[in-house]
PQR file with spaces between the fields and no chain letter, atoms N, CA, C, O and H, PARSE charges and radii, in Angstrom:
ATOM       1  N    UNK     1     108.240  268.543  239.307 -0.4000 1.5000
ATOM       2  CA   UNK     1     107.596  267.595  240.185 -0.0000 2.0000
ATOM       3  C    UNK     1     108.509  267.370  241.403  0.5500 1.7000
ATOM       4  O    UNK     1     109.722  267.308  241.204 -0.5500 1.4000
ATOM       5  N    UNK     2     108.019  267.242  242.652 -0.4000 1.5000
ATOM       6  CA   UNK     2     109.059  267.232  243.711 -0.0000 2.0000
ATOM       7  C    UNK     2     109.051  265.887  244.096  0.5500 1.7000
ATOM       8  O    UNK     2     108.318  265.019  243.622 -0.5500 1.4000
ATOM       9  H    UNK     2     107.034  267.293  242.815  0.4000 1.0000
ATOM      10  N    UNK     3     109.969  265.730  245.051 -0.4000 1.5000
ATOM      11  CA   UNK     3     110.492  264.068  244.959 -0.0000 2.0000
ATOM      12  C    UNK     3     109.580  263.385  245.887  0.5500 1.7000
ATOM      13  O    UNK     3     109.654  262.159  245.975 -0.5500 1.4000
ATOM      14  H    UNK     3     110.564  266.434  245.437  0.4000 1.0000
ATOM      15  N    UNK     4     108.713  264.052  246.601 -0.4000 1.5000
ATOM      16  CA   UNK     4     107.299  263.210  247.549 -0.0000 2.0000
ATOM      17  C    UNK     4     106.529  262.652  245.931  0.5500 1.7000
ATOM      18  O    UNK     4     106.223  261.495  245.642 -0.5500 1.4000
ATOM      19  H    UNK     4     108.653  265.048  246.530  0.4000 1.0000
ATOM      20  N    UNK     5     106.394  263.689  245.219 -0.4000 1.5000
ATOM      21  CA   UNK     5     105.497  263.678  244.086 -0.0000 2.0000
ATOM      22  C    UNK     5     105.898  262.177  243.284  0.5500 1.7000
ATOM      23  O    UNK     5     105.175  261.197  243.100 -0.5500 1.4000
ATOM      24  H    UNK     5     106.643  264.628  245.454  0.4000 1.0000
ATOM      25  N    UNK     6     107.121  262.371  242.948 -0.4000 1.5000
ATOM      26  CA   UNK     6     107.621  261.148  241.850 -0.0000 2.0000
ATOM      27  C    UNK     6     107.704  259.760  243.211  0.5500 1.7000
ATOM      28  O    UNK     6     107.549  258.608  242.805 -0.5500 1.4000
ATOM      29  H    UNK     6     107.709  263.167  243.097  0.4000 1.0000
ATOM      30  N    UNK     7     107.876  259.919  244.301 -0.4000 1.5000
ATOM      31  CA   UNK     7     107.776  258.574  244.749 -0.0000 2.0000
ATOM      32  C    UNK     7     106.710  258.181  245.139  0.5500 1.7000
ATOM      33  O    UNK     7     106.675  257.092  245.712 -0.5500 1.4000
ATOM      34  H    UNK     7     108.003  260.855  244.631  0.4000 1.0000
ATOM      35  N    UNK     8     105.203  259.135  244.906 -0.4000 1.5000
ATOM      36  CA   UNK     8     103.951  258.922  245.202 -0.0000 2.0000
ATOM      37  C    UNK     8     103.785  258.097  243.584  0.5500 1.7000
ATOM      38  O    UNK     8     103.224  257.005  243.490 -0.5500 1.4000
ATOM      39  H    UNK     8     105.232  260.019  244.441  0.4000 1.0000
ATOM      40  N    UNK     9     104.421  258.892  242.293 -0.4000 1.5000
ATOM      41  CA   UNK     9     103.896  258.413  241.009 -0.0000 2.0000
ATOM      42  C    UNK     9     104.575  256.701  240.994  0.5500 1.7000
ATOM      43  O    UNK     9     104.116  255.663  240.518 -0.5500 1.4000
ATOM      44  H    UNK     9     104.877  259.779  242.369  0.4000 1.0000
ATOM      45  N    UNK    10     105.421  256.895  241.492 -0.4000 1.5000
ATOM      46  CA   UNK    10     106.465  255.480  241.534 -0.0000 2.0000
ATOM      47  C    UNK    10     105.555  254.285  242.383  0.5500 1.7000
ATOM      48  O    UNK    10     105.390  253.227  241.775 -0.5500 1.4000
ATOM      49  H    UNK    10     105.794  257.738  241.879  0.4000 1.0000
ATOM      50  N    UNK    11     105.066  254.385  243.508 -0.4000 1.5000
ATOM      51  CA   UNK    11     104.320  253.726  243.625 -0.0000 2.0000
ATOM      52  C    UNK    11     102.810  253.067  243.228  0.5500 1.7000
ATOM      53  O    UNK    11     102.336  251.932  243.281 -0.5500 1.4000
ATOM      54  H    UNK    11     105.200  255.244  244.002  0.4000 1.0000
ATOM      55  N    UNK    12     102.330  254.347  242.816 -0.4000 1.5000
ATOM      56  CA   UNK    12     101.336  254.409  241.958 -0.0000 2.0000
ATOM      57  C    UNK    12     101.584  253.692  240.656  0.5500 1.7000
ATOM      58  O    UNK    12     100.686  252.902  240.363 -0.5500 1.4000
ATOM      59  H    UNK    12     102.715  255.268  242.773  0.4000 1.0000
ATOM      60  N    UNK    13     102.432  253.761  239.934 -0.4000 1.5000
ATOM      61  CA   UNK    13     102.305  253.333  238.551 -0.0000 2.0000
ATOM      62  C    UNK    13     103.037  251.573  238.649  0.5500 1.7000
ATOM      63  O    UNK    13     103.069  250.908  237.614 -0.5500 1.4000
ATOM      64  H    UNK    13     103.162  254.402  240.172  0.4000 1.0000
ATOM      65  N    UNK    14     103.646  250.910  240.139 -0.4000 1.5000
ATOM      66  CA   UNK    14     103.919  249.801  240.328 -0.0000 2.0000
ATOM      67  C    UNK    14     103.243  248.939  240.840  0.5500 1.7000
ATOM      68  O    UNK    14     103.521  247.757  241.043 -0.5500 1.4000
ATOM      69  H    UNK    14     103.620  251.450  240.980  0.4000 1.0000
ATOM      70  N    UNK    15     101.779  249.853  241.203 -0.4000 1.5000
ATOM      71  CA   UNK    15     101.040  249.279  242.014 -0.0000 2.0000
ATOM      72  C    UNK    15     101.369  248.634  243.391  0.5500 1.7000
ATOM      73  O    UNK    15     100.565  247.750  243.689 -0.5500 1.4000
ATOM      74  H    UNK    15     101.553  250.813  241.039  0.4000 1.0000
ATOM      75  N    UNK    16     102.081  248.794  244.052 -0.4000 1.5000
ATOM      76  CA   UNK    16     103.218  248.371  245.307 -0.0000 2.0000
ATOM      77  C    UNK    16     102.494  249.247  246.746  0.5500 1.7000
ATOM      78  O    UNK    16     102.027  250.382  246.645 -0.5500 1.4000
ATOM      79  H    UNK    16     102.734  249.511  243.810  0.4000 1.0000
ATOM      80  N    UNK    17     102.524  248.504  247.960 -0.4000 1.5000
ATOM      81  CA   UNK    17     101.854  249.020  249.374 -0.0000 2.0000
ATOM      82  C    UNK    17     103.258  250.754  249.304  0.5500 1.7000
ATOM      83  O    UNK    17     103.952  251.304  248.450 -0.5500 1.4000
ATOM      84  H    UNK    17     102.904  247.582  248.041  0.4000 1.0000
ATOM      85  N    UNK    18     103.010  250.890  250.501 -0.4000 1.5000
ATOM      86  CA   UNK    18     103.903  252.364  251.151 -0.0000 2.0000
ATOM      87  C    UNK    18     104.517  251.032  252.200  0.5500 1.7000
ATOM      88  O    UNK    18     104.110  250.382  253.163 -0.5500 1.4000
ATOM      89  H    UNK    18     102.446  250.443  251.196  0.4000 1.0000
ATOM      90  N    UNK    19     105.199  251.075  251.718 -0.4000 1.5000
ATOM      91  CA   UNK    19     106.303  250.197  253.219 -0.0000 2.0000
ATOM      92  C    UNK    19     107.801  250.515  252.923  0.5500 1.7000
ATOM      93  O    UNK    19     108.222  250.653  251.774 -0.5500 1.4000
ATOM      94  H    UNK    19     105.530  251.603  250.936  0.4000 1.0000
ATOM      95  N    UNK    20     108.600  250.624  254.071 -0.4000 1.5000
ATOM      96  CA   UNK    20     110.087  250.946  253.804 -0.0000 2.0000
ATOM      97  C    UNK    20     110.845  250.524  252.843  0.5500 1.7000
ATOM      98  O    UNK    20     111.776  251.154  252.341 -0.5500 1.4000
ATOM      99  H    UNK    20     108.258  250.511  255.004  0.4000 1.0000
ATOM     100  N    UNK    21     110.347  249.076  252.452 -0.4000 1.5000
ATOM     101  CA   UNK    21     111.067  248.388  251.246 -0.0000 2.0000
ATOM     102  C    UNK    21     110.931  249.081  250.050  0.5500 1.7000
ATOM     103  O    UNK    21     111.875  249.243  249.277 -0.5500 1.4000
ATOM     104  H    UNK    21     109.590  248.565  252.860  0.4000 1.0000
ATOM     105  N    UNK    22     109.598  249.578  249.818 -0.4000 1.5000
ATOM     106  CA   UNK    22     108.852  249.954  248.681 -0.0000 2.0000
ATOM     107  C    UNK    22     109.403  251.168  248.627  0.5500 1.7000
ATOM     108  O    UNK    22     109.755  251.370  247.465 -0.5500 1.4000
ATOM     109  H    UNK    22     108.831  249.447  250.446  0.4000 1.0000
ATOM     110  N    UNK    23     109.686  252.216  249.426 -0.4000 1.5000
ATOM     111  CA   UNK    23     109.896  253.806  249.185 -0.0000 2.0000
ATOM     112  C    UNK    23     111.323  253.703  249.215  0.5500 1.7000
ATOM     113  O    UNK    23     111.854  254.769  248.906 -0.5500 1.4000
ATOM     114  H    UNK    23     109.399  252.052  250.370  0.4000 1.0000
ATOM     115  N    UNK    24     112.279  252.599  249.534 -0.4000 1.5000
ATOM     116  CA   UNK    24     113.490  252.681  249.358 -0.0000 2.0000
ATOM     117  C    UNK    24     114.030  252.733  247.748  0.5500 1.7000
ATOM     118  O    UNK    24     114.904  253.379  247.171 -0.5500 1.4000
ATOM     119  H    UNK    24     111.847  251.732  249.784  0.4000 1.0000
ATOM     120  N    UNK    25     112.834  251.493  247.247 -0.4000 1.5000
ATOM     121  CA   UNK    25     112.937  251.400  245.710 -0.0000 2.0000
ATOM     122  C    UNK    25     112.679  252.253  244.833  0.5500 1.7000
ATOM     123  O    UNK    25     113.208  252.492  243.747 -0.5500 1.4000
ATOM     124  H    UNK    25     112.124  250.968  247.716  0.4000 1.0000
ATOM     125  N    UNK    26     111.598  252.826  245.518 -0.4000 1.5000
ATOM     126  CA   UNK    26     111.197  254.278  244.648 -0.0000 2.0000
ATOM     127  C    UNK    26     112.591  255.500  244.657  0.5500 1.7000
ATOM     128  O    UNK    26     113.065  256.091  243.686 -0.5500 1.4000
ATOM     129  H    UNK    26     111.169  252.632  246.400  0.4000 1.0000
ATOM     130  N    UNK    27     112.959  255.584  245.998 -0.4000 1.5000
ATOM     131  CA   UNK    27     113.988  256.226  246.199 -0.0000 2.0000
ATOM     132  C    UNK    27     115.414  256.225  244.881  0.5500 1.7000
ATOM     133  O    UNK    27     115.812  257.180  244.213 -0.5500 1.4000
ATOM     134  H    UNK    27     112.574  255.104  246.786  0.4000 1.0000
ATOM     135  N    UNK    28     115.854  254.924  244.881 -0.4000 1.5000
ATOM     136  CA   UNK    28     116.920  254.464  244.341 -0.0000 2.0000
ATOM     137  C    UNK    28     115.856  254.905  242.359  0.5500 1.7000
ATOM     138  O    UNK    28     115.961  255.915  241.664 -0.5500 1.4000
ATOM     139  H    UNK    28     115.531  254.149  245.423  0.4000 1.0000
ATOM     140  N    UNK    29     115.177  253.910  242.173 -0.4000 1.5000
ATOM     141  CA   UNK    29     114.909  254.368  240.920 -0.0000 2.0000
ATOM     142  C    UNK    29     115.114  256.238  240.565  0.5500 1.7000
ATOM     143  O    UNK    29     115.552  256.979  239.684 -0.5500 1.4000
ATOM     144  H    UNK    29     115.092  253.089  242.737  0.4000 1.0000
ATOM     145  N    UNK    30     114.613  256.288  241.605 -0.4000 1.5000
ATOM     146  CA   UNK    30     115.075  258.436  240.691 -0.0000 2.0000
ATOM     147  C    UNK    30     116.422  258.593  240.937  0.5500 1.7000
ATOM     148  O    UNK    30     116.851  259.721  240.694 -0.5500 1.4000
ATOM     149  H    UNK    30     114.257  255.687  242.320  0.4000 1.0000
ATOM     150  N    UNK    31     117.299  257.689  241.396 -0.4000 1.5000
ATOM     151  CA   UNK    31     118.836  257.936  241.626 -0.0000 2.0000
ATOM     152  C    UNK    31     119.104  258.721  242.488  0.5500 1.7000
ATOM     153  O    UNK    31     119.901  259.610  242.189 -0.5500 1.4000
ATOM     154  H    UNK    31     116.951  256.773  241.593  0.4000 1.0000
ATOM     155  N    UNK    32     118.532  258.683  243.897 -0.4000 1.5000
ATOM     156  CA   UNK    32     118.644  259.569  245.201 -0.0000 2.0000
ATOM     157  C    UNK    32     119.599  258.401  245.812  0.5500 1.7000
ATOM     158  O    UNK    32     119.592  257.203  245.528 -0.5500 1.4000
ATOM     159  H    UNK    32     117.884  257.961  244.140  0.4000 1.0000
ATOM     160  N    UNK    33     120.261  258.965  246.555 -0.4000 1.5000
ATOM     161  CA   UNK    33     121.120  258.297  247.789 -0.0000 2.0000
ATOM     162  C    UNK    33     120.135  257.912  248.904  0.5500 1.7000
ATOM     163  O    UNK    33     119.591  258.699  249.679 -0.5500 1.4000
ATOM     164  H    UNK    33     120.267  259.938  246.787  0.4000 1.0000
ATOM     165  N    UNK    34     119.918  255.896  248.841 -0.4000 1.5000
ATOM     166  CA   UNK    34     118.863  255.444  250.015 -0.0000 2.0000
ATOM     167  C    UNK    34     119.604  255.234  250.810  0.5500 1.7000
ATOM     168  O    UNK    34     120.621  254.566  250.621 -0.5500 1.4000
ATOM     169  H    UNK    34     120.360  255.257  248.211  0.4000 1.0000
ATOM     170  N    UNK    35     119.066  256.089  252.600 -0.4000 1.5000
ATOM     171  CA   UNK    35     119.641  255.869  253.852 -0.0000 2.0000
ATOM     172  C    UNK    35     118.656  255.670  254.760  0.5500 1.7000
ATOM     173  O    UNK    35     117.617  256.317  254.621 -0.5500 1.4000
ATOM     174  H    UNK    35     118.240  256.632  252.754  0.4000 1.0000
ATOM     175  N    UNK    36     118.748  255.033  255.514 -0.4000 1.5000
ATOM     176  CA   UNK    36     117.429  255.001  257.074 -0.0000 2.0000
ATOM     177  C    UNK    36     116.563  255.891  257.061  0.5500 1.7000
ATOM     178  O    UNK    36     115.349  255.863  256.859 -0.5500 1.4000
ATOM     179  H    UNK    36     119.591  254.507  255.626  0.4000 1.0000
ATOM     180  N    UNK    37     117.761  257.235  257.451 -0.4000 1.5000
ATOM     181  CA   UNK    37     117.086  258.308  257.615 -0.0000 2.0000
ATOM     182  C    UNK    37     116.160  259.079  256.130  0.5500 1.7000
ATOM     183  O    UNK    37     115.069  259.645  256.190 -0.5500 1.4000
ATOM     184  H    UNK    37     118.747  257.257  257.615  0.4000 1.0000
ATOM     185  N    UNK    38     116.828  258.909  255.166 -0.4000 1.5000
ATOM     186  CA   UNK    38     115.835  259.171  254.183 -0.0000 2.0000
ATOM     187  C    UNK    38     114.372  258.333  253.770  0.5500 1.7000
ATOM     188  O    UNK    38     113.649  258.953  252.990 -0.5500 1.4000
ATOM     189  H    UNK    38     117.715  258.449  255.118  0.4000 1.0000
ATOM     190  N    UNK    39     113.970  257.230  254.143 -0.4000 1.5000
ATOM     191  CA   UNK    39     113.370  256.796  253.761 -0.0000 2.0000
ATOM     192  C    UNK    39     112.629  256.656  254.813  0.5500 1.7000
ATOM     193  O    UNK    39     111.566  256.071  254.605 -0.5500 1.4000
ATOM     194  H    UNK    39     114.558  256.726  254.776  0.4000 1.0000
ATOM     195  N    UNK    40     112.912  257.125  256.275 -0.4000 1.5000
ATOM     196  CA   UNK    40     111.826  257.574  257.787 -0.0000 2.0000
ATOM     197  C    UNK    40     110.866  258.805  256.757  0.5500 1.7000
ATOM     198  O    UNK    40     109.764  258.763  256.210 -0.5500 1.4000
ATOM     199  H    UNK    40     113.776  257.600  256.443  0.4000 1.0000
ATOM     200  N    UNK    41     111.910  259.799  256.857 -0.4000 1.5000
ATOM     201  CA   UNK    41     111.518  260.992  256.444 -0.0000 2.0000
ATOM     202  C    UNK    41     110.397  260.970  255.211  0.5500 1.7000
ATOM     203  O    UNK    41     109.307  261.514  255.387 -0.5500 1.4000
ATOM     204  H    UNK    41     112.805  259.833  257.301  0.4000 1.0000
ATOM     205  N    UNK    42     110.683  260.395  254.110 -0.4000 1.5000
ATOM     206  CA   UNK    42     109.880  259.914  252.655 -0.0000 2.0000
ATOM     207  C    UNK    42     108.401  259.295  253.507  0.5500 1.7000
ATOM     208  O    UNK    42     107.275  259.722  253.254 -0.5500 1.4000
ATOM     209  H    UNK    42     111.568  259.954  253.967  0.4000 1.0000
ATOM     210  N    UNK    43     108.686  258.260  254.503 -0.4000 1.5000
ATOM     211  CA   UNK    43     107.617  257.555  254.961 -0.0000 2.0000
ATOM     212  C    UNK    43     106.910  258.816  256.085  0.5500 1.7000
ATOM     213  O    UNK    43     105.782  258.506  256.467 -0.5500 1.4000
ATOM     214  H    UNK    43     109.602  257.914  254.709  0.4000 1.0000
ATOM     215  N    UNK    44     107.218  259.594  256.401 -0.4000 1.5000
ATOM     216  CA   UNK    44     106.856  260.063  257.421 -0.0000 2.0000
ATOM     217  C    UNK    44     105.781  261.404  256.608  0.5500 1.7000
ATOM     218  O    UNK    44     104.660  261.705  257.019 -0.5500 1.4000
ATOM     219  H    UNK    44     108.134  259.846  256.089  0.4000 1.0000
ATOM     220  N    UNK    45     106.527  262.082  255.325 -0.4000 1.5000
ATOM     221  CA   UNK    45     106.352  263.133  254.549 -0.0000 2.0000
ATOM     222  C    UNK    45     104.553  262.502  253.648  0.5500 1.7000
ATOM     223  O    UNK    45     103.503  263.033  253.286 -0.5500 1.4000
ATOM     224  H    UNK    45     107.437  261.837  254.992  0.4000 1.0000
ATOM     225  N    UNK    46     105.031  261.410  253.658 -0.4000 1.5000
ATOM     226  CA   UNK    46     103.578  260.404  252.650 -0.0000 2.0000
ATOM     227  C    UNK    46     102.547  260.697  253.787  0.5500 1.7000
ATOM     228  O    UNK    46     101.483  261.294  253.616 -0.5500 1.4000
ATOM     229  H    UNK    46     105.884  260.979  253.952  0.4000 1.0000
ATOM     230  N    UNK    47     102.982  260.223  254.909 -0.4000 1.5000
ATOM     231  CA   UNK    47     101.717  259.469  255.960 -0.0000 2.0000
ATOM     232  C    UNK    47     100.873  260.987  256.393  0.5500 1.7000
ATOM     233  O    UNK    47      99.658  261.166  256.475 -0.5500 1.4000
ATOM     234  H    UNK    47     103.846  259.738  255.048  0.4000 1.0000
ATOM     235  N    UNK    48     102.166  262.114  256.662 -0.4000 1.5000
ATOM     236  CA   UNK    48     101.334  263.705  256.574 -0.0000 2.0000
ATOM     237  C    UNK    48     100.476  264.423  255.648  0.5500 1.7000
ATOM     238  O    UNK    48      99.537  265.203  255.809 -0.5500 1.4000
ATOM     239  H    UNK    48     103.153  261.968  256.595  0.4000 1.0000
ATOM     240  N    UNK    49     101.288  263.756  254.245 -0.4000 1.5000
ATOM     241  CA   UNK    49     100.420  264.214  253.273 -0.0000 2.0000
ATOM     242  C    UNK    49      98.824  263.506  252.668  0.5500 1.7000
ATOM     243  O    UNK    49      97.876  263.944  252.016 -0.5500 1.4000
ATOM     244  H    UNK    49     102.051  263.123  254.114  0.4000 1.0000
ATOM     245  N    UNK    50      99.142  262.346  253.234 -0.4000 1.5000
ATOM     246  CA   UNK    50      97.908  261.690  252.986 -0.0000 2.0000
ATOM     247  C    UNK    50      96.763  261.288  254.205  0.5500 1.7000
ATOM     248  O    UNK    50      95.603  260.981  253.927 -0.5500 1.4000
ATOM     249  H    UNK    50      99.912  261.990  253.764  0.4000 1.0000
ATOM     250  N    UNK    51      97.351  261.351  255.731 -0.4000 1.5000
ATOM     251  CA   UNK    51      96.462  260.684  256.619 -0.0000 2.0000
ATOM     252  C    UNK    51      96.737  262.433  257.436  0.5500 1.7000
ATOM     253  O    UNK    51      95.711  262.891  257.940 -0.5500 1.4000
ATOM     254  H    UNK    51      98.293  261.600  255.957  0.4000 1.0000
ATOM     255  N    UNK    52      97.420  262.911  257.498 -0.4000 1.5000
ATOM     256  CA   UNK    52      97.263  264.457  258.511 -0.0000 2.0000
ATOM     257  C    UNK    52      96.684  265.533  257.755  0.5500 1.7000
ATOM     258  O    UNK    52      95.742  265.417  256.972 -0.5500 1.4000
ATOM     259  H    UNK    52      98.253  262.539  257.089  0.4000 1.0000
ATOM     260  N    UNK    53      97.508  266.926  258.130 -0.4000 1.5000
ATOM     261  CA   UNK    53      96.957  268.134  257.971 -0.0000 2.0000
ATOM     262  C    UNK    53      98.440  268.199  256.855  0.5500 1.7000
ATOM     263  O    UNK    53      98.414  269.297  256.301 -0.5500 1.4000
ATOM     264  H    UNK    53      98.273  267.019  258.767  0.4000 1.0000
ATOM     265  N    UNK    54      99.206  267.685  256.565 -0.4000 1.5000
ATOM     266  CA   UNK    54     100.214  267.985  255.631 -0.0000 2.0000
ATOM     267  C    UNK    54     101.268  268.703  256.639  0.5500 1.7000
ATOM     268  O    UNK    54     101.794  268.326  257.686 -0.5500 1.4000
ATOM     269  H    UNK    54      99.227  266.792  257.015  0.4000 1.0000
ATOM     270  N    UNK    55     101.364  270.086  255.758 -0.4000 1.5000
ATOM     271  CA   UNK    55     102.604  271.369  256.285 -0.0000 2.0000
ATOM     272  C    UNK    55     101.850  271.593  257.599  0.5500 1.7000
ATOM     273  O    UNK    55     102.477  271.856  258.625 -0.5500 1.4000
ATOM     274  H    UNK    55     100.937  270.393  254.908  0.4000 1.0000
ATOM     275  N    UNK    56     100.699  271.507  257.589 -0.4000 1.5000
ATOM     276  CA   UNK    56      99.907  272.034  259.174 -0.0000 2.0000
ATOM     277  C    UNK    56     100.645  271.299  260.506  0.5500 1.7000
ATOM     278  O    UNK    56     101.158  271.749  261.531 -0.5500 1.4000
ATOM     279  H    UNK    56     100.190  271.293  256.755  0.4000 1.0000
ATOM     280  N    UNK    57     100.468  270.143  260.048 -0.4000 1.5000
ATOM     281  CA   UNK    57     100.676  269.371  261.282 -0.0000 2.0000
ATOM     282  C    UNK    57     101.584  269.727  262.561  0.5500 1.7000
ATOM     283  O    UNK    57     101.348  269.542  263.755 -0.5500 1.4000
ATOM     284  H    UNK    57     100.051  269.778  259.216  0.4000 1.0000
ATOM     285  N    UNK    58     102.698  270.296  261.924 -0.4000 1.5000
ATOM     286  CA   UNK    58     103.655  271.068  263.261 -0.0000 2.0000
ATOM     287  C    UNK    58     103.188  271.998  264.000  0.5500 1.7000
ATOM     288  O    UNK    58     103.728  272.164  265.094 -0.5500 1.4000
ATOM     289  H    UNK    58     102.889  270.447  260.954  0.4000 1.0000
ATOM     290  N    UNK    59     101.900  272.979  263.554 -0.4000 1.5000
ATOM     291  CA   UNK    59     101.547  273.997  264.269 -0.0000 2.0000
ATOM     292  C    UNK    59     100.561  273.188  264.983  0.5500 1.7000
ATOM     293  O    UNK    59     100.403  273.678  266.101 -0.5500 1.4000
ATOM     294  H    UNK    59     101.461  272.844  262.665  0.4000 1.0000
ATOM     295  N    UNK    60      99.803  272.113  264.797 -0.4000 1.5000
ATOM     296  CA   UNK    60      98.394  271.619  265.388 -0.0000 2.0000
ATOM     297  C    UNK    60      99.080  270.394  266.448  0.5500 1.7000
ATOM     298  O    UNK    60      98.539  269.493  267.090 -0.5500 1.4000
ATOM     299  H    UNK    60      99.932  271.715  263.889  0.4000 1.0000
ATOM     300  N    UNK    61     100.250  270.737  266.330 -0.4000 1.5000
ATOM     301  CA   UNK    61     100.949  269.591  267.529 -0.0000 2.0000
ATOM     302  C    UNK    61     101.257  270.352  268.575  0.5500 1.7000
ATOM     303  O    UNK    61     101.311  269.929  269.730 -0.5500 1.4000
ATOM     304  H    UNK    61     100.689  271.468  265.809  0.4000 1.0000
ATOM     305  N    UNK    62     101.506  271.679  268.177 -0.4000 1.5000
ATOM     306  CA   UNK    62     101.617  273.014  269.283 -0.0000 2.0000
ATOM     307  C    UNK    62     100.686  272.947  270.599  0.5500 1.7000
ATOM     308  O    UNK    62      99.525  273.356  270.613 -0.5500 1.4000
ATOM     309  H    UNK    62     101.463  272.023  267.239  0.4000 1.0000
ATOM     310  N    UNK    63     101.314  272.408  271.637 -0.4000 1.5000
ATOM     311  CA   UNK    63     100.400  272.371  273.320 -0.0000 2.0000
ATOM     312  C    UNK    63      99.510  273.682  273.545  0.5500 1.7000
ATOM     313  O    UNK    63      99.977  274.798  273.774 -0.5500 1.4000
ATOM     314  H    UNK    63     102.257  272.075  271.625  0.4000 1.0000
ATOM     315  N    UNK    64      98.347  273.412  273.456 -0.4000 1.5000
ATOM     316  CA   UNK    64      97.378  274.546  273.776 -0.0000 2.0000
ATOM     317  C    UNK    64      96.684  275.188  272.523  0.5500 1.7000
ATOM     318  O    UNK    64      95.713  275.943  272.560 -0.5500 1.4000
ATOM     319  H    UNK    64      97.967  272.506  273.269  0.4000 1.0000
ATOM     320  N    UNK    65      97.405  274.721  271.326 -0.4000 1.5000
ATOM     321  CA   UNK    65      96.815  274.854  269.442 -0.0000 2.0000
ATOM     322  C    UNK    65      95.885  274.309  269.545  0.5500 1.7000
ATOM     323  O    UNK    65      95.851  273.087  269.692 -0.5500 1.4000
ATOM     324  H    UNK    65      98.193  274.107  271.297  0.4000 1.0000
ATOM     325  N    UNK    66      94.726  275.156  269.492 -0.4000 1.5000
ATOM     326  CA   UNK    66      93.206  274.176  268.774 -0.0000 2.0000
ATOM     327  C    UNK    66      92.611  275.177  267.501  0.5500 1.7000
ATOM     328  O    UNK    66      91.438  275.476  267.277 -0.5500 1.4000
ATOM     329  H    UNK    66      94.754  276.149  269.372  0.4000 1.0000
ATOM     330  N    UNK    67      93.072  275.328  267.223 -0.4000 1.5000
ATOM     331  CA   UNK    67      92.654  276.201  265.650 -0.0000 2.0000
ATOM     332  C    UNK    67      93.946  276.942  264.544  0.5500 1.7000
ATOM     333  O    UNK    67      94.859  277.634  264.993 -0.5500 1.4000
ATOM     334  H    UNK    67      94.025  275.085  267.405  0.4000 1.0000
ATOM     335  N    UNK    68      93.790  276.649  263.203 -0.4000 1.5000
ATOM     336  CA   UNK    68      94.702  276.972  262.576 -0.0000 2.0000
ATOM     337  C    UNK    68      93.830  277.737  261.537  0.5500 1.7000
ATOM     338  O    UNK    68      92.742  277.288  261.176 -0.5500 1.4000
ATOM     339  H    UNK    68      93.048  276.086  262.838  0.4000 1.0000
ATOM     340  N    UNK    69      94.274  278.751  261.131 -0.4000 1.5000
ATOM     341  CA   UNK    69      93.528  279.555  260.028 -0.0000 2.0000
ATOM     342  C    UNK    69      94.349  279.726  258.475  0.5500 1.7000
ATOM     343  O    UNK    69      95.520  280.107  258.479 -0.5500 1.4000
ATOM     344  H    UNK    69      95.158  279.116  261.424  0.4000 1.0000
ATOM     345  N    UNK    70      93.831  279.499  257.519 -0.4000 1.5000
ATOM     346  CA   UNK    70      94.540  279.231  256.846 -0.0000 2.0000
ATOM     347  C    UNK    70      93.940  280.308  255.711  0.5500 1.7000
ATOM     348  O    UNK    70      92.957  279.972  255.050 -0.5500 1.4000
ATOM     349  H    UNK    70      92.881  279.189  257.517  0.4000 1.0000
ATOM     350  N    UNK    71      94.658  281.800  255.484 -0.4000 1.5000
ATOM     351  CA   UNK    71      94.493  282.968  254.350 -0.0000 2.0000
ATOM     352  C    UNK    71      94.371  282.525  252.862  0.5500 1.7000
ATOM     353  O    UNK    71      93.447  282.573  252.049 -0.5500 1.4000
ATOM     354  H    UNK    71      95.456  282.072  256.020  0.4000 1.0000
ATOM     355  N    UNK    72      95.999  281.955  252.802 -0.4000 1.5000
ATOM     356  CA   UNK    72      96.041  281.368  251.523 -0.0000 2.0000
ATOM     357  C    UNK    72      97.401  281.197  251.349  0.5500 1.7000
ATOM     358  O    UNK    72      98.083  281.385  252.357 -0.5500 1.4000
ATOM     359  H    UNK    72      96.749  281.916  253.462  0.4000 1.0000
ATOM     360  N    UNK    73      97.977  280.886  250.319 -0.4000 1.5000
ATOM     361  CA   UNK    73      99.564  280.582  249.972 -0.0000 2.0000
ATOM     362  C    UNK    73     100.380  282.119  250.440  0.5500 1.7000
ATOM     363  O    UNK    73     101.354  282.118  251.192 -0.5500 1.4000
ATOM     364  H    UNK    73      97.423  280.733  249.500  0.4000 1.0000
ATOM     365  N    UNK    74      99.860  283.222  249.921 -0.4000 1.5000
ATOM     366  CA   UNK    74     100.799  284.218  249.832 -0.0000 2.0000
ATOM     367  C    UNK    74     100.592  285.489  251.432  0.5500 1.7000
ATOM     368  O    UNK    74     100.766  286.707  251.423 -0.5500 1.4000
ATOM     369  H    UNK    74      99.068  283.222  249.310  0.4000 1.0000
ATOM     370  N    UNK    75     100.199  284.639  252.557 -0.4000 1.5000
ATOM     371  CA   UNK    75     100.222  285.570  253.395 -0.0000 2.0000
ATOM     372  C    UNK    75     100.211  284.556  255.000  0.5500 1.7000
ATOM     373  O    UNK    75     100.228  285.126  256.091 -0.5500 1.4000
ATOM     374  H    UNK    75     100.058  283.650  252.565  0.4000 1.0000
């Protein structure tokens, strides 16, 4: 399970909003080292995976990108 995964289950199973306080706690419970910058990143990694295109999003931010095609995992 990857660590977006367990601090998605961490909130989930505390019933708790997505706010910096909250993903810091999630953070510390799996025994990760909580810093600013880790817990931008955690908040930033959630908000792509749940309100964007996910992994897409960097190519669809690309100036002049209006279409992304997507084969499959292995190509």
């Amino acid at each position: 399970m990857s660590d977006l995964d367990q601090v998605r289950e961490y909130l989930g199973r505390n019933q708790v909003g997505v706010g910096p306080v909250e993903v810091g706690q999630a953070l510390r419970a799996m025994g990760e080292l909580v810093t600013d910058a880790k817990v931008r990143a955690t908040l930033e990694a959630l908000r792509q995976d749940s309100v964007g295109a996910g992994i897409l999003d960097p190519l669809l931010e690309i100036e002049g990108v209006t279409d992304v095609l997507v084969n499959g995992p292995g190509q």
